[in-house]
Every structure is written in C-alpha cells, then in structure tokens.
C-alpha positions as CSV (number, residue, x, y, z in Angstrom):
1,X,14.3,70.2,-22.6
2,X,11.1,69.7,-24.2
3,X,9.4,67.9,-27.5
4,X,6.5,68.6,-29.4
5,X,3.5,66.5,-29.3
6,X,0.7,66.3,-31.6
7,X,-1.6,69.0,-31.8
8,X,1.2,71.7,-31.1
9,X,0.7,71.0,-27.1
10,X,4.0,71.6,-25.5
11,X,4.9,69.3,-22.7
12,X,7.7,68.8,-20.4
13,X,9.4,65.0,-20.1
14,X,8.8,64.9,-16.2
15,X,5.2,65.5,-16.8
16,X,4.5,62.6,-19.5
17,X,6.7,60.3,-17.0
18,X,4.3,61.3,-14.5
19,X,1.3,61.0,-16.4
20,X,2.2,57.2,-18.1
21,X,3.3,56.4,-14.2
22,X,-0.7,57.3,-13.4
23,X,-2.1,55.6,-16.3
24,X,0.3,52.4,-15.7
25,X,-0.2,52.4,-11.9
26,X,-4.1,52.8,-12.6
27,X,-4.1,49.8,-15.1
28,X,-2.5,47.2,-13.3
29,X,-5.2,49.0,-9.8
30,X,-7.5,47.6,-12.8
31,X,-6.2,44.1,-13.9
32,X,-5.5,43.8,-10.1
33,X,-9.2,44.2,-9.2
34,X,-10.4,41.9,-12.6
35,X,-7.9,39.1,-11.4
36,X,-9.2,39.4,-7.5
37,X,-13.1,38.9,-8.8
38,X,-11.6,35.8,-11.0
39,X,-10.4,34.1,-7.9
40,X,-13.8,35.2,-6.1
41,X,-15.8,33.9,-8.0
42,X,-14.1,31.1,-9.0
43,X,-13.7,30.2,-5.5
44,X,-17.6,30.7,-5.0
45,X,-18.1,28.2,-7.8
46,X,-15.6,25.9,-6.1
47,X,-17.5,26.2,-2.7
48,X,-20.8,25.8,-4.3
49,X,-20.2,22.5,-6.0
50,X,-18.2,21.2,-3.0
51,X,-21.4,21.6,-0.9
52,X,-24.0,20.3,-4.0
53,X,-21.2,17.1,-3.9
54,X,-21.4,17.0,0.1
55,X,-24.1,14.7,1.6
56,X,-24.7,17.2,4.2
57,X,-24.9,20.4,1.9
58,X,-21.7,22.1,3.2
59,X,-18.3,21.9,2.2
60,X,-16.9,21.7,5.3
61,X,-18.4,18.2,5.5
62,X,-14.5,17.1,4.1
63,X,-12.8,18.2,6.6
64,X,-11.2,15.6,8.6
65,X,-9.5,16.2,12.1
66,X,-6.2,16.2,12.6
67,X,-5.7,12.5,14.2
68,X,-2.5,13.9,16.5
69,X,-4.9,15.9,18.7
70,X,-8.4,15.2,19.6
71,X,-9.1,11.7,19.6
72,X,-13.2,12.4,20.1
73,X,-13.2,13.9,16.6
74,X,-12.2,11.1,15.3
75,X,-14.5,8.1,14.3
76,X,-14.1,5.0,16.6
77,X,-15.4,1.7,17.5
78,X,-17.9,1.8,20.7
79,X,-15.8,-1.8,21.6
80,X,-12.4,0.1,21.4
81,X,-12.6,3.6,22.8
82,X,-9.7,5.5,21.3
83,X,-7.3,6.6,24.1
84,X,-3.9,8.0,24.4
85,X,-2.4,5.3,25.7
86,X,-4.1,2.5,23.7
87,X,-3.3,5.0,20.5
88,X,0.7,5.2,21.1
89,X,0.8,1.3,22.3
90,X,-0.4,0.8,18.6
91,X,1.8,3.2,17.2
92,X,4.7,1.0,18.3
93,X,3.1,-1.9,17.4
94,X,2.3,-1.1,14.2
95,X,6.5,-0.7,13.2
96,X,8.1,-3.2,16.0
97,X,9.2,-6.1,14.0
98,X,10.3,-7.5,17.3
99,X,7.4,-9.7,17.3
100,X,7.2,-10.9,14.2
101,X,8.3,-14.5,15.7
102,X,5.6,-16.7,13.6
103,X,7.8,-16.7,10.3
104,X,7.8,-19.4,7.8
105,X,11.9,-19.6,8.4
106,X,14.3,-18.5,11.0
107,X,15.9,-15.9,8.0
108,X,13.0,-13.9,8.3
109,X,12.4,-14.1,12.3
110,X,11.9,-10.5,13.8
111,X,12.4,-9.0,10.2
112,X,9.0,-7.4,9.2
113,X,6.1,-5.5,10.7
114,X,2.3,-3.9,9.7
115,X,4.3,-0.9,8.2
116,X,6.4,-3.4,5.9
117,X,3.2,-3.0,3.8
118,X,2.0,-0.1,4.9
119,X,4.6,2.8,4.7
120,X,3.9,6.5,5.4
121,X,6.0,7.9,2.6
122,X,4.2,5.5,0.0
123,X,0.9,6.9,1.2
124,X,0.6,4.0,3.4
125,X,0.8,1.5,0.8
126,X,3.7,-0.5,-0.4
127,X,6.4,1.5,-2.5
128,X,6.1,-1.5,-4.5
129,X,3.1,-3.3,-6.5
130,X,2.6,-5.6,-3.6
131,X,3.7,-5.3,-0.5
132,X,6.0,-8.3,0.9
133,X,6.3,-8.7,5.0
134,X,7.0,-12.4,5.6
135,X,9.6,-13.5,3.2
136,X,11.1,-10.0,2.0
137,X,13.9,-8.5,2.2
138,X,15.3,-5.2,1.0
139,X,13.9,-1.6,1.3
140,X,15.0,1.0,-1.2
141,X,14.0,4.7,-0.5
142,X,10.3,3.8,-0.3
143,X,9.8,0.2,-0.1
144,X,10.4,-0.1,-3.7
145,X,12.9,-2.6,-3.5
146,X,11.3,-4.9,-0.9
147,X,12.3,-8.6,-2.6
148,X,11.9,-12.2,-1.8
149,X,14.4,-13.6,0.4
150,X,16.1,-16.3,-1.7
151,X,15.5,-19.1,1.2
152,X,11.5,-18.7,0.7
153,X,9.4,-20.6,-2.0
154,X,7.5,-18.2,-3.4
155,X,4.2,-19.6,-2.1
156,X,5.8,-18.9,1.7
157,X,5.8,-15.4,1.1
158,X,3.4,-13.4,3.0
159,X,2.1,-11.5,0.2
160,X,-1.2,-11.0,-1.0
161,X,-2.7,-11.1,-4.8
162,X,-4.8,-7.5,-4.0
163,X,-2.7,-4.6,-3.8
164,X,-3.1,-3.2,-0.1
165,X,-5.5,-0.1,0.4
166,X,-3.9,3.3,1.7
167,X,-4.7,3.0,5.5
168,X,-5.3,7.2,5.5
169,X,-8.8,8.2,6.4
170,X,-9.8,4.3,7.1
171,X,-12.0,5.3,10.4
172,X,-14.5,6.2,7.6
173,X,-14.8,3.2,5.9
174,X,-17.7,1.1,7.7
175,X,-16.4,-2.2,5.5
176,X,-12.7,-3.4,4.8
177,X,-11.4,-4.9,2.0
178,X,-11.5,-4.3,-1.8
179,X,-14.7,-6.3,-1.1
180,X,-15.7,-5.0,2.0
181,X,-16.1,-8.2,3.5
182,X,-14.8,-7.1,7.4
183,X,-17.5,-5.7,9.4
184,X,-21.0,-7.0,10.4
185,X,-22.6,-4.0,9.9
186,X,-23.2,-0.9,7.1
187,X,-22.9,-2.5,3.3
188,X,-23.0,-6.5,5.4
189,X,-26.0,-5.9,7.4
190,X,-27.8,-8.9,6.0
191,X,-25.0,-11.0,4.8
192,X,-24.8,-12.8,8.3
193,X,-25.4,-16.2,6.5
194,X,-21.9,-15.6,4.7
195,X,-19.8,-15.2,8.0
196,X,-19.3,-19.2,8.1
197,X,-17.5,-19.2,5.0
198,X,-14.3,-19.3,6.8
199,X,-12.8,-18.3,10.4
200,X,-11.7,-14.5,8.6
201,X,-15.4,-13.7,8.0
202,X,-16.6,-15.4,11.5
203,X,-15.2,-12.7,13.4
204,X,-17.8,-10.4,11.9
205,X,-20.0,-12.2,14.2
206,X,-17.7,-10.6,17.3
207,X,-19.6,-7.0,17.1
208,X,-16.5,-5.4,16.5
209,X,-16.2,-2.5,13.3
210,X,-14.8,-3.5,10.5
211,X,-11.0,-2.0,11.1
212,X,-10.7,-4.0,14.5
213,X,-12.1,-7.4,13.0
214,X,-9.8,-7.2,10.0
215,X,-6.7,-6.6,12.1
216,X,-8.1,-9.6,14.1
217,X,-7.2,-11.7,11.3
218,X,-4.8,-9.6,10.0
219,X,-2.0,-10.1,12.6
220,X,-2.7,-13.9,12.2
221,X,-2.4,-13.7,8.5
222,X,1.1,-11.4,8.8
223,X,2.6,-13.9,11.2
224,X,3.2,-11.4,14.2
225,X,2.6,-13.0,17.6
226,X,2.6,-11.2,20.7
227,X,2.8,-12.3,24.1
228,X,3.7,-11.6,27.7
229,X,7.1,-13.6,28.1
230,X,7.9,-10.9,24.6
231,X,5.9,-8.3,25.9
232,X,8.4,-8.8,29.1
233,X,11.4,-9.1,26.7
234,X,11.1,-5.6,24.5
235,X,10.0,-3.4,27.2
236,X,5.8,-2.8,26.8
237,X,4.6,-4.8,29.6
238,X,4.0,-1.5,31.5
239,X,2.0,-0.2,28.3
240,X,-0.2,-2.8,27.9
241,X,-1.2,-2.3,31.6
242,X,-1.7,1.4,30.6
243,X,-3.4,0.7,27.6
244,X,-5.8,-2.0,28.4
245,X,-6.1,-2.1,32.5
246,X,-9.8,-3.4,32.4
247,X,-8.5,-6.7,30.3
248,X,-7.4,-9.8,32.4
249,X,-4.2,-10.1,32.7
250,X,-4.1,-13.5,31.0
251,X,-5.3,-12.2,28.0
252,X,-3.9,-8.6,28.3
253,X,-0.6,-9.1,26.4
254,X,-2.3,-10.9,23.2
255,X,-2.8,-10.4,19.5
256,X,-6.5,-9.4,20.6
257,X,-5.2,-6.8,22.5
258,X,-2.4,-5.6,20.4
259,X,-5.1,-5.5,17.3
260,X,-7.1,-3.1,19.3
261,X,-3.8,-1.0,19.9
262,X,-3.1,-1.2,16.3
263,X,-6.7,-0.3,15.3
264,X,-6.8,2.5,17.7
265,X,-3.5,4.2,16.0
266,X,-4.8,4.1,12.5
267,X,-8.1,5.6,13.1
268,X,-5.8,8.4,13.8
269,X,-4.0,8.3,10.6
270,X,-5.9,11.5,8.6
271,X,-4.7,13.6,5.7
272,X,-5.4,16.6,8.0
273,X,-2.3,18.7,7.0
274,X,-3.7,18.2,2.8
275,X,-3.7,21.9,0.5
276,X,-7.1,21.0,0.2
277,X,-8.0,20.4,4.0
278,X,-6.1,23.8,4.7
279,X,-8.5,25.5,1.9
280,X,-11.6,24.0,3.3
281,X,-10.6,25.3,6.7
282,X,-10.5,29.1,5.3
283,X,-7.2,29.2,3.8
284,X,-8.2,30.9,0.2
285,X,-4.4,30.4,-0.7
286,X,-4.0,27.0,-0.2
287,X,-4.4,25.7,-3.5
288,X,-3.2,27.2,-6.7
289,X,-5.2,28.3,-9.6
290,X,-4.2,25.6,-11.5
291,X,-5.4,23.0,-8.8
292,X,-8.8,25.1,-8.5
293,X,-9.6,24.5,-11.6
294,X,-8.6,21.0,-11.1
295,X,-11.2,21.0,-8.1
296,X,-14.0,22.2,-9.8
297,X,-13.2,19.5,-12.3
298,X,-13.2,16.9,-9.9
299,X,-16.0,18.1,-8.5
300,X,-18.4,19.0,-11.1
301,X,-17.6,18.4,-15.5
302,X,-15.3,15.2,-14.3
303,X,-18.1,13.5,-12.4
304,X,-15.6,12.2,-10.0
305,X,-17.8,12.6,-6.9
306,X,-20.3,10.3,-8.6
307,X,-18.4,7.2,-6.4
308,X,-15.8,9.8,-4.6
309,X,-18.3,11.8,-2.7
310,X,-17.6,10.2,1.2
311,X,-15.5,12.4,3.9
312,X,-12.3,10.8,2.6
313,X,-13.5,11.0,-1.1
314,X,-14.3,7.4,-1.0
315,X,-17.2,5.4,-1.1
316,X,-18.8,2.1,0.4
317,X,-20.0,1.3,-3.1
318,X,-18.8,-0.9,-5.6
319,X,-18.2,-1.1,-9.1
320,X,-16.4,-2.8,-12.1
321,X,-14.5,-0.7,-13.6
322,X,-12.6,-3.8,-15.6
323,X,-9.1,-3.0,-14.9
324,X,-6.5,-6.0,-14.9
325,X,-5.7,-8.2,-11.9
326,X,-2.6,-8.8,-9.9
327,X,-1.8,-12.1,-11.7
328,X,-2.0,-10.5,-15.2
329,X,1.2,-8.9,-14.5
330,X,4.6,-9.7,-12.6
331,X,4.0,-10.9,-9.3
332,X,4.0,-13.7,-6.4
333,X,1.2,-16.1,-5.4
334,X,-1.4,-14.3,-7.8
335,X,-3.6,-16.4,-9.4
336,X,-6.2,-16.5,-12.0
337,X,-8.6,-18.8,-9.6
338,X,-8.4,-16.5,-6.8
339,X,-11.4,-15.1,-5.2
340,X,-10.4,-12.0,-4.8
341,X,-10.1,-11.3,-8.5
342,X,-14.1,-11.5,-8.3
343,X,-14.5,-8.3,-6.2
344,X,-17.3,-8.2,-4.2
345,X,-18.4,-11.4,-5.3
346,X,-15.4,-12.6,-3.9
347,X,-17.6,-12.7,-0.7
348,X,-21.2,-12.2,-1.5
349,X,-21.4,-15.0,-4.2
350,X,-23.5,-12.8,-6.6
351,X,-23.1,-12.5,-9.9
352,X,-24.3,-8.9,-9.9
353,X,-21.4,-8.6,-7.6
354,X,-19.0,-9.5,-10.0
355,X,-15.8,-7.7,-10.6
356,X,-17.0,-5.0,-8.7
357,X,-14.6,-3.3,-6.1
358,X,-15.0,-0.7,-3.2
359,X,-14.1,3.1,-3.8
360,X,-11.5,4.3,-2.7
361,X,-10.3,7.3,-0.6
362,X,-8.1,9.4,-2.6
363,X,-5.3,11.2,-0.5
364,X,-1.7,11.0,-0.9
365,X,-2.5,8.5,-4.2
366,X,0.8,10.1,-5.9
367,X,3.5,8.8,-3.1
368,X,3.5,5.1,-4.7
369,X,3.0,4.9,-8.6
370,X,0.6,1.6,-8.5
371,X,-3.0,2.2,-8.7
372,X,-6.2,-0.1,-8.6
373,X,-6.2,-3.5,-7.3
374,X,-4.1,-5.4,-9.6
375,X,-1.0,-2.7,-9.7
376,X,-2.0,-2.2,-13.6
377,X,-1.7,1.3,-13.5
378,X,1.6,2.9,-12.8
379,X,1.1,6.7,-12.6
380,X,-2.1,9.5,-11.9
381,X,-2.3,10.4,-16.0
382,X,-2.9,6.3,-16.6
383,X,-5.5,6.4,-14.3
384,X,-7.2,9.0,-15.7
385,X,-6.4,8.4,-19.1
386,X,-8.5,5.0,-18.5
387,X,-11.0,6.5,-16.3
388,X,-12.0,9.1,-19.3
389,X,-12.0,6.4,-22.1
390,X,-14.6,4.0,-19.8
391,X,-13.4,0.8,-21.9
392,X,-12.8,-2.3,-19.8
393,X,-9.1,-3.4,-20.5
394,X,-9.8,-7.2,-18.6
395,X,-10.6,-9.6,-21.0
396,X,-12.4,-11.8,-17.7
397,X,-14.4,-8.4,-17.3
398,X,-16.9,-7.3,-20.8
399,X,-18.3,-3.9,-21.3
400,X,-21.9,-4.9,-20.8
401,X,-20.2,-5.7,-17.3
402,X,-18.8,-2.3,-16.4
403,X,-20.4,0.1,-13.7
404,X,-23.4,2.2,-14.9
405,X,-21.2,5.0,-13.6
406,X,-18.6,4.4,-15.7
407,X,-18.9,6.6,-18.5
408,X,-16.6,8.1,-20.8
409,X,-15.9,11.7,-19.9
410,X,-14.5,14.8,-22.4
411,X,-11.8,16.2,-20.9
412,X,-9.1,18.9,-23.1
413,X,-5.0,18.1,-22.4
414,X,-4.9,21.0,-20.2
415,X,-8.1,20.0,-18.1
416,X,-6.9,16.5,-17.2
417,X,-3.3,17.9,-16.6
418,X,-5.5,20.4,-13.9
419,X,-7.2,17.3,-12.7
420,X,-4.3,15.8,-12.1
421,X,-2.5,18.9,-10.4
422,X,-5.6,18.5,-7.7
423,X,-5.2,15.0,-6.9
424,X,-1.6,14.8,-6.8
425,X,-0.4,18.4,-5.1
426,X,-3.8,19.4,-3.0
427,X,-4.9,15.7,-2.0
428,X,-1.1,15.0,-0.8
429,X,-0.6,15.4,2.7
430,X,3.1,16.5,2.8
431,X,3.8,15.3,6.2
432,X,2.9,11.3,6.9
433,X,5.6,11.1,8.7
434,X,3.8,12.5,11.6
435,X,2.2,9.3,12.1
436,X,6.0,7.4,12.8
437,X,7.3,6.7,16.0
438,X,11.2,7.9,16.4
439,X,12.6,4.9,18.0
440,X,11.0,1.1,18.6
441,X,11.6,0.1,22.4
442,X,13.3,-3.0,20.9
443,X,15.7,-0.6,19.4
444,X,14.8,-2.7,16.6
445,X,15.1,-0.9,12.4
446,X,11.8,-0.3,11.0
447,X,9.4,-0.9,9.0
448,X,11.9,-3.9,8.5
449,X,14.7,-5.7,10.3
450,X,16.7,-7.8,8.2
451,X,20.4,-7.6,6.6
452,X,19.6,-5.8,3.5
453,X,16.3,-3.3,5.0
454,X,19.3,-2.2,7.6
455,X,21.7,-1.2,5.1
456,X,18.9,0.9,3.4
457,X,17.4,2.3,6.3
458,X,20.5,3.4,7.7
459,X,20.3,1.5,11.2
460,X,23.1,0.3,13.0
C-alpha cells in the first residue's frame, strides 16, 4: 500500500513509521539531555549556596550523624561522656512514668514521664499547644488530647506558659531555653552575676553544658523522683551500676544521675534519616524538584539562613519577631506577668533583650501544628505567611521593636508553596520512632500511665 506525499516522493507506510519513531525517539534523547542539565545545574546552584550559607564553606557542614551509631560524632558534655550504657539507661528514663512519684495528687502518681511533653511523632514536642505531664490525662493519636485531670486546680498542673522546644538536634545548642538561660558558657559567658537569681540558674555555676543543667532542674520541675529503694522496685538497679560505676553508690541511683542518663539519650536524638540529610550525603534523588527549589529558596531569595544558618538550622541568637504569647490564647497557668513572655530579657534584664527569643532548629516542624512560643501559629503556611509580611502581631511588642532581620520578603504563591514543600517533606525525618524504647522494665504504658492515656495507647 502506499500514499503520495508532497513533492511526488513515493513512500511506503513502514518507512515513515520508522522515520517518526527516529525523530520521536531522538526528541525525547533531546528533552532527556535539556531536563538532566536542569537538575545539574540546579543542583550546583543548590550546593553552592548551601556552602556560601555554611560557616565552614561546605555543604556538608549540615550533616548530622546518625545518633543510633557512633556516639563520638555526636556533640557531648566533657562532664558526661556519652556511653552505651549511660545512653540506653536514659532512653528508659526518658518514657518510664514509673517514677513519677512527686505528683501534686495520688490520681496522677506514676502517670507521666519526659516524653509526656516531648513525643517522637509530634517532632518531639507536645501534639498539643502545651504540653501537660503532672496533672494530664488523655493521649489521642499524638498527644493531642492530653487534658487536665478534673481533681487538679489548674495552677497544680505541671505545665509551662512557653511552648516546649523540639528536643531533635539539641547537642548543638550551647544555651537552653527560649531564652537561653541554661548553660554557663557560649551566649552566658559573662552573665555569671545573673546565676543568683534563683536555684534554676545557680546550677549554671556547676560547669555542666547547658542540656545536662536544664535537666538538673528539669526533673525537679516535672516532679519525677528517682531513687534506689525504686530503682530496686522497677528493675534498673543493675543499669545504673552499668551506667554510672565511678559514682558513689549513695548517690548513684539519683535525679543527678538519671539527668545525666536522660541528657546523654537526647544528645542522640538527630534528624539523620531527613530527605535533605540523605541529599547532603550524595543522594541527588533525595529531594524532589519541587523541594529543590524550595531549598534554594530557603537558602538564598528567602533569607532564611540569616538566623537558620547553625548545623541544625538554628541559631544561638535572638530576636523579636513580635508574635503573640501563650496567655493571649487558650491555655493553663499563662500569664501576662510572666517572665518568660520577655524573651531573653526574661533572664538578662535588658531592655535590648526584650521580646527577643532563640532560633530555632527546624526539623520535623510539620509533626505538631503549633509553632513559635506562644502556640499562635497553627500550621507551616501561617508561619510563613507572617514571616514574609515582617509586621509584629503583639500589641506588648511595636515594630520599632522587631529584629533588624526581620524584613518583609517577596515571595510568588507557588514559591512559598516550594518553601513550604522543603521544610515540611525534606526537613521531616520520617522515622523518630527510632529513638523509642519497645517496652519500659516497669511494664509500665508510655509516654503516659493513667486510665484514659491506656485506653489510647492501647496498653493492657
């Protein structure tokens, strides 16, 4: 069969098949070749501004180790040398609510732990705006249902008026807090004549880092006890020996010694297994196009690495960025008066301080929708909705008062929905979990222990 073609030229069918399955074949060869430079180059833009963000000059300065493995990767305090055995002692710790014996009533004996407000699969954080150990009761799915107990007065609760930071990544943060007020060296080298204010700060003055003299005064503050008579009771006698041989035995089974366990595990908590840690590790694939370009947003027309620049895309500085305050929406024991609502002023005392609060790391932000200190914003496109416009929404905090970093920044609907796609899909660790121990040797339910938590935990 044949058909005639312009200019008279008689050809067969099979032939033009062949000769449109060249020219098809050789133009996608093409579009293949134009779409593999894109991703080149676009990925040599990417590596370049990662580097130009980096304080060392190389991307790979953000990788962070993978804090199930080698422990000597891992940043730690000279006073607590990170071992095995001191790590999984902490572990345990960390979700027993065995001895959480110091409660305010006998309803809420044994019924909460660290993890009550710090749960893996809310990043960390509480699934809720604040997180409630002491006093709560409930679960949910994520923590999102963690209530009062109706037998506690609200101002019984163990609840704080600052939303709890992500513990992911802490071992590079030299100063805890929203105010960075643990820790006697790094951003408080000089603020030794502060320590007195009250016994908290005085145990800056023990040379400890900043996560182990937090947790000092944290398992105070949270109302877990440990000693050897309970120690004895649940079955870790024989890991504290492990754990902390060189310590006298009278003191060996303490809260000093269980706050160096419990500081020891979460300097291994990392966002090692991140998109983004995979593609600064080699892995070209990691990360979508889409989250590229959210990348070499966040890392260059965004400005976000003008306070998120640190290891854990952090920072030890501070700013105002005149967001609203735990008591300016629903919540327990928030107050207007409290210190805390002063930032880093909180503990300095300087009005050039004021409302000004630490940066941040970044990872697994999307796992809890509840974002800056007072809870105000409730998803990743708030956030950067406000960020963008640079207006202070805190009547207590002007605009003359906001951070000289604080600027408004131009950013098209489909480049903040990019930004977004970064932060939320290539900063998210997908596997927290990890970090959880299967069982509690008290046999204990965890994060929490009482009627309702078991029911939504499953636990028998």
């Amino acid at each position: 069969m044949y058909i005639w073609l312009n200019y008279n030229e008689l050809v067969s069918i099979p032939m033009i098949r062949i000769l449109i399955f060249i020219f098809v074949v050789g133009l996608f060869q093409s579009c293949s070749k134009d779409i593999t430079f894109e991703n080149d180059q676009k990925d040599k833009e990417l590596k370049r501004l990662l580097s130009s963000a980096s304080p060392t000059g190389n991307y790979d300065y953000y990788i962070v180790p993978e804090g199930t493995e080698e422990l000597s990767d891992i940043p730690q305090d000279p006073l607590n040398e990170l071992t095995k055995d001191k790590v999984e002692l902490g572990k345990l710790l960390f979700y027993e609510t065995a001895f959480a014996t110091d409660a305010i009533r006998s309803s809420g004996m044994g019924t909460y732990s660290c993890a009550s407000c710090h749960i893996p699969e809310a990043g960390f954080r509480p699934g809720a705006p604040q997180g409630v150990a002491d006093g709560g009761t409930g679960f949910g799915i994520n923590g999102e249902n963690r209530i009062r107990n109706g037998e506690y007065k609200e101002d019984q609760l163990d609840v704080q008026s600052a939303r709890p930071l992500a513990l992911i990544n802490v071992a590079y943060v030299t100063n805890t807090f929203w105010n960075g007020q643990f820790g006697g060296t790094g951003v408080n080298t000089g603020t030794e004549h502060l320590w007195e204010q009250d016994e908290a700060l005085e145990r800056n003055h023990l040379g400890y880092a900043a996560i182990e003299t937090q947790n000092f005064e944290g398992i105070k503050t949270h109302r877990i006890n440990v000693t050897k008579p309970l120690a004895d009771r649940y079955g870790y006698t024989e890991m504290f020996d492990t754990a902390f041989p060189e310590v006298d035995e009278a003191e060996r089974y303490s809260q000093f010694t269980a706050s160096l366990a419990i500081s020891a595990y979460i300097r291994t908590i990392t966002s090692a297994q991140a998109p983004f840690q995979n593609y600064l590790r080699g892995d070209d694939q990691a990360m979508s196009e889409k989250e590229k370009k959210g990348a070499l947003l966040f890392f260059g027309k965004a400005r976000c690495t003008n306070c998120h620049y640190e290891k854990n895309l952090g920072s030890m500085e501070f700013h105002a960025l005149g967001v609203k305050d735990m008591y300016q929406r629903a919540s327990f024991n928030a107050f207007e008066t409290d210190r805390r609502n002063l930032g880093r002023a909180g503990f300095t005392g300087e009005d050039d301080d004021l409302y000004k609060f630490r940066v941040p790391q970044l990872y697994n932000l999307v796992d809890a929708p509840f974002y800056f200190h007072g809870a105000s914003k409730l998803s990743l496109s708030e956030v950067i909705d406000y960020k963008v416009a640079a207006r202070s929404e805190n009547p207590n905090v002007p605009d003359s008062r906001l951070s000289e970093k604080f600027n408004p920044v131009d950013l098209t609907k489909e480049e903040k929905e990019a930004l977004i796609s970064f932060i939320s899909v290539s900063l998210r660790d997908p596997d927290l979990v990890r970090y959880k121990p299967d069982r509690l040797l008290s046999g204990f339910c965890f994060p929490n222990n009482d009627y309702q938590s078991k029911i939504d935990l499953g636990c028998n």
